[in-house]
Structures are given as C-alpha cells and as structure tokens.
N, C-alpha and C positions, 0 to 999 in steps of 0.2 A: 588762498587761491586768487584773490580779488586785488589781491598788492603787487603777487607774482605778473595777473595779468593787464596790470599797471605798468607795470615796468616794463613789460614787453611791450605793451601798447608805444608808452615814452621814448623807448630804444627803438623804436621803429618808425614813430618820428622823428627823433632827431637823426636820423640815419639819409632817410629823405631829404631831408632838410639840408643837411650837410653835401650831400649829391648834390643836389641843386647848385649850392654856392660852388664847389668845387668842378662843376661842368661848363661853368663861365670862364674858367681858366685852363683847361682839359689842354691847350698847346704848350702852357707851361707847364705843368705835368707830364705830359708824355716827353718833352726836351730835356725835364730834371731827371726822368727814370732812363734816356738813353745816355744823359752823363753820368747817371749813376751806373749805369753798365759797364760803361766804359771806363770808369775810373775803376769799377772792381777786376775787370781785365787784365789792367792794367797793374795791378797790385797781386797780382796771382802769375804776370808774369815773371817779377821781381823777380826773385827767387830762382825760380826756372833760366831767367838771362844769366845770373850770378851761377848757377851751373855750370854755364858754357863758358864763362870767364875764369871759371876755374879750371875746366876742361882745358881753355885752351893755353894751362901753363904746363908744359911735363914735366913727369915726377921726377926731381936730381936736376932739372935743368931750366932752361930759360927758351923761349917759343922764339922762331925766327924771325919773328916782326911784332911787333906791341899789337896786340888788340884793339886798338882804339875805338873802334867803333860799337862794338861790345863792353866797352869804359862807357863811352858818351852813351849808349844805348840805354845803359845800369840809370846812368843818372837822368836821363830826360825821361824814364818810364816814374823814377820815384816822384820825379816832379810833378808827371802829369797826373799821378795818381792825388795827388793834393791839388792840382788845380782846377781838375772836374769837378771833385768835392766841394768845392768850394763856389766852384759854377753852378753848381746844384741848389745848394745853400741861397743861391743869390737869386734865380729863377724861381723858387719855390717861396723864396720869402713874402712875398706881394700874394701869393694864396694862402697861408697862414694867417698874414695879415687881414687879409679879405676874412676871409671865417671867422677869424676873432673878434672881427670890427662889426659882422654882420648880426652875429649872434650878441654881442653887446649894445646893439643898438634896438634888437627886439627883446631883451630882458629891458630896456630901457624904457621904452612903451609900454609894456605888459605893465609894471610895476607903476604908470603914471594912471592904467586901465582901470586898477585894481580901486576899490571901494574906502570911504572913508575910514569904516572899521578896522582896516588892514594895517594904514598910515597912523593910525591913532596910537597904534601898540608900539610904537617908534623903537621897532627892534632892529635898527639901521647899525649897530654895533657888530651883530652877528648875522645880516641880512648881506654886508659887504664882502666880508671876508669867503661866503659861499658863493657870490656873484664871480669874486678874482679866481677863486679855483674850479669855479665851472668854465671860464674862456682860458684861462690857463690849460687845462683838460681837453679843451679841442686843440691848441696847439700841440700837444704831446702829442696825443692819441693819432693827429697826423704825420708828426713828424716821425712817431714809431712803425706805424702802418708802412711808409713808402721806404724811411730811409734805416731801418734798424733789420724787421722782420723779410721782404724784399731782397735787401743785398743778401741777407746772412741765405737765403735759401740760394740767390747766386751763386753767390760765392763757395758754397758748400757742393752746387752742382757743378761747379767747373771744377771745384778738388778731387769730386769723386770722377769725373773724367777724367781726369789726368790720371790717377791712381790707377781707374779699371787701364789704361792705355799703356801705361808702363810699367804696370809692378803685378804681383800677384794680385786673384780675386779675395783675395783673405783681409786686407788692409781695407780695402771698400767696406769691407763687410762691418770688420772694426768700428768705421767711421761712423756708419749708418746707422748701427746699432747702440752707439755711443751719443749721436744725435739723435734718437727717439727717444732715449733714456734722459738725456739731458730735458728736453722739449717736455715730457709727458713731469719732471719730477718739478721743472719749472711752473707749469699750470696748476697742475695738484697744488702746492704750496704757497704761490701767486693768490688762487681765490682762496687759501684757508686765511694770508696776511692782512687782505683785502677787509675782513672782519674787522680787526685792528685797526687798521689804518682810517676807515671810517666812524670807527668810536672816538680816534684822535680828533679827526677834522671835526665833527661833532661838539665835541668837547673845547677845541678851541674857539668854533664858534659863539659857542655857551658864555665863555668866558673873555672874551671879545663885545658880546650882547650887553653884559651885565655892565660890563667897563663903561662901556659908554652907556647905556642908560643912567648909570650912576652919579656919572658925570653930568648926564644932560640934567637931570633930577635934583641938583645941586643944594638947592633952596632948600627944595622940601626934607632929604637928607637933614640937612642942618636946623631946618625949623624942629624937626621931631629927635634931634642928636642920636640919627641910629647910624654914626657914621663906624662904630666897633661893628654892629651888624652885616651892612655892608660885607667891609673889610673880611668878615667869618664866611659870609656866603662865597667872597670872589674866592679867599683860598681852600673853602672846599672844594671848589670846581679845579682850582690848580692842581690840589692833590689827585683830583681822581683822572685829572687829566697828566700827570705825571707817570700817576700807574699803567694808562694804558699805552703812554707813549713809550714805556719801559718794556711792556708786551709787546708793541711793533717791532720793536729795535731786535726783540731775541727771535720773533717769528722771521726777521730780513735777516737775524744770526744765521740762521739755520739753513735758510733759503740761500744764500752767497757760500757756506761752508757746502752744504751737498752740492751745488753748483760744479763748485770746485772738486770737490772730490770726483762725481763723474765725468769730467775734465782729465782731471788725474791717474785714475782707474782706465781711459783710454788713451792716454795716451803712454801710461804702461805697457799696454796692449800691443799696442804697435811697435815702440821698443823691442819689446821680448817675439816678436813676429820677425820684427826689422834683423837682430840679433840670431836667430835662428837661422835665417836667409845666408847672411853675413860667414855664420859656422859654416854650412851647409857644403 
C-alpha cells in the first residue's frame, strides 16, 4: 500500500509538474492540435475526393471534359495532408524540447542536492542510463498524448460520421465495436508487457552500473586479480537480462499479433456486411 501510494503521490507530481511547463507554451499547442485537425481532414478526405474522380468517369466511356480540378484537388489534399503534419511536428518541437530540457535540468540539481553518501557509491554506470529514459519518457509520453491517441479518436470520429451519413447503421456499429475491442485488448496487454519491459530496463541498468564501476575500479580489480570475477558477475547479469528481454519480445509478440487479428476480424466484418449489401 505504501509503494502504491508513492507512486501515485509521484505520478501526480510529475503530472503537475509537466502542466506547468507545458502551459508556458499552451499557443503552440493549441496551433499544433488545430494542424493536426486539419491535416487529419484532410487525409479522411482523400479517399472520399478520389470517389468523385472516379464518379466522374462513366462506366464504357470517357466524361465530356477532364476533371481537372478534382486531379489537382486529389493532389493538393495529399499534400497538404503531409504538410500540417509536419507543421505540427515543427510548432510542437520547442515544447518537447522545453520539457525535456526543463525536467533534465532539475534531475541535475536534485542529484548535485543529494548528500555525500549518495556520490560515494559512484553508481554513475546505471544512474545515467535511468536519467536518458526518464527524459526520453516525457518526450514520448507527449508526443503519444497529443499526436497518436488524439488524432486516432479524430480520425475514428470523422469515419464514424461518414459511415452513420452514408451507408447503413450496421458498419458503424462494426467500427465501434471493433475499436473497443481493439482499445480494451490493447491496455489489458500494454500493462501485463509493461512487467517486462521494466525488468529489462532494470536489468540493463544493472549491468551498465557494474561496467562502469569496473572500470572506474580499475586498480583495485587488478591489485586483487578478480578480473575472471568480474567478468562471471557482468555475464550473469547479461544472461538474465537476455531472458527477460526474450519475455518482452514474446509478450510485444502477442500484443502486435492480437492487435492484428482484431484488425482482421473487423474488417472481415465489414467485408461480409459490405458483400451482403452488394448481393442484396
């Protein structure tokens, strides 16, 4: 109970924490989230454009004038759909940056804070490699928040309007129920790999630690010739860091194959709906 309510306590500072920096830039975010709208628009209407250029060739014959502007329309939507993206990309970058730079500069104090006893133990081997993937980890964790999780709900509402506006309510249903299924086996599975994947990082620290204490240790190593010892310690750690990195990889097996499969499974669905219609 006392680690659980640690961590919540922790998670709920750095949550704070992260607000803060990110509310000093709150213009470029809301600028990045309305090119991201608009690029996802813009990419939903593709397809739909490409309809109506197919529409406007009849079947056995050739249309009394070129389309042209439903050509150039095709192509100026694909592009701009890449060029918000990428406007996004460029406005958001300077608050990534910002967070990463802000939050590495208060682990940088914290750790000049900290007491002799701390520094003594010169676990700067496996002390670094946790520092890179804690600011590494706010960079994701924003970059999935605004531009992975966000678009996809977008983009997933603008499909399902189209779908309820033009076709039966059966395909919606599909979708919806295909997207809960997918979301719900994604989480479930997410925090079972997450076990794993923390034993790895763990583990490479471990053995990151040892490297370089070994090294830093040099002398003394060699005054007492336990340089075989060593050596048995660093590849115990490699071994059992092998194993668990062999568990991540089959638990990410699992998680991309069911992934896929409920992917699969709906879009069968829709097929055999779509086909049905088609008979009909």
């Amino acid at each position: 109970m006392t680690g659980s309510a640690n961590h919540k306590r922790a998670d709920t500072r750095i949550s704070a924490e992260l607000w803060q920096v990110l509310a000093r830039h709150r213009w470029r975010i809301v600028a990045a989230v309305v090119l991201l709208l608009v690029a996802k628009l813009a990419t939903v209407a593709v397809p739909l454009l490409l309809k109506r250029i197919i529409d406007a060739f009849p079947q056995g014959g050739l249309p009394a004038r070129l389309p042209a502007y439903l050509l150039a329309g095709y192509a100026l939507l694909r592009f701009s759909s890449t060029l918000f993206n990428e406007w996004r990309d460029l406005l958001f970058a300077r608050v990534t940056l910002a967070a990463v730079s802000a939050y590495a500069q208060k682990t940088f104090a914290h750790l000049h804070a900290l007491g002799p006893r701390f520094h003594a133990r010169r676990k700067l081997g496996s002390l670094l490699p946790d520092i890179d993937r804690g600011t590494s980890g706010i960079a994701f964790l924003l970059g999935v928040g605004l531009f992975t999780i966000v678009p996809t709900l977008v983009e997933i509402g603008l499909v399902l309007a189209i779908m309820l506006n033009r076709y039966a309510a059966g395909f919606a249903g599909i979708i919806i129920v295909t997207f809960l299924l997918y979301a719900g086996f994604t989480l479930v599975f997410t925090a079972r790999r997450v076990v794993y994947q923390r034993r790895v990082n763990k583990l490479d620290s471990t053995a990151k630690g040892r490297l370089a204490d070994s090294l830093i240790n040099y002398d003394t190593v060699k005054y007492f010739t336990n340089e075989a010892l060593e050596a048995e310690r660093f590849a115990a750690i490699t071994r059992d860091w092998r194993e668990a990195g062999a568990g991540n990889q089959r638990a990410l097996f699992t998680l991309h194959v069911g992934q896929s499969a409920v992917i699969a499974v709906g879009v069968g669905a829709i097929m055999l709906l779509a086909g049905q219609a088609v008979m009909a």
